[in-house]
Steps between C-alpha positions, in 0.01 A plus 500: 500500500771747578666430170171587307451828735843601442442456078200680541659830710756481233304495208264795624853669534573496169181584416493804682847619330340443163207733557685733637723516212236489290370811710805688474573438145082641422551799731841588288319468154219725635756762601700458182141558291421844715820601329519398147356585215442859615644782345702633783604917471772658729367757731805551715877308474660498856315791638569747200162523312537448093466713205147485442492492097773268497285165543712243697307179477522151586306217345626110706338187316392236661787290381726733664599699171505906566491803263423858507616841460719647703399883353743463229599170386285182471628187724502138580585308799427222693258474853566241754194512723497277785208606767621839614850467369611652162754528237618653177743397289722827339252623250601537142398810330468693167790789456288806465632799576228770709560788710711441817215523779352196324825329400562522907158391641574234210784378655394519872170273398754230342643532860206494676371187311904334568501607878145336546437204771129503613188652379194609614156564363308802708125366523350831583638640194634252302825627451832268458810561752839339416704513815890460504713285672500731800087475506495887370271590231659522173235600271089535499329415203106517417260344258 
């Protein structure tokens, strides 16, 4: 009997570390969906507002794949979304040239995106945070 209570405690062990797998794995895939497939644009990189006619966008797949504008140049990159964690890859850009101002918030967004580790979608507003390493916010971006 003790053998077939013991099988039984173990079993329902591993049966509870599935589903809670499963759980985890479902909850990630929901977060990943609230961010892709939106097209993202910069309101503010690392507390210093953008040019406002300089669109900055952001458009992640849901395979991971990323494009946009950074106000200049067209890009692509790469998204690694794992629940609240996220990554770029360095994004490769067009060689436009535009006036400095936007050549420079270009440059800090391809930062911004680089430096990334978490993210955060606001549900009041529905606004996108990406946080650095140190947890600060490195850019906002709306619908």
């Amino acid at each position: 009997m003790n053998r077939i209570a013991i099988g039984s405690l173990v079993i329902g062990f591993i049966a509870a570390v599935v589903l809670l797998g499963l759980s985890l794995t479902a909850r990630s895939a929901e977060a990943a969906r609230q961010l892709t497939d939106i097209n993202w644009v910069a309101e503010d990189l690392n507390g210093g507002g953008v040019i406002d006619y300089a669109q900055t966008t952001l458009l992640i797949g849901p395979s991971g794949a990323a494009s946009g504008s950074g106000g200049c140049n067209r890009f692509a990159t790469t998204a690694t979304i794992n629940g609240a964690k996220i990554s770029f890859k360095p994004a490769a850009a067009t060689r436009m040239m535009c006036a400095p101002a936007v050549m420079d918030q270009e440059q800090k967004f391809f930062a911004v995106l680089e430096e990334a580790r978490t993210y955060s979608v606001e549900a009041a507003t529905g606004k996108l945070f990406l946080y650095d390493k140190d947890g600060k916010i490195a850019a906002r971006l709306s619908r």
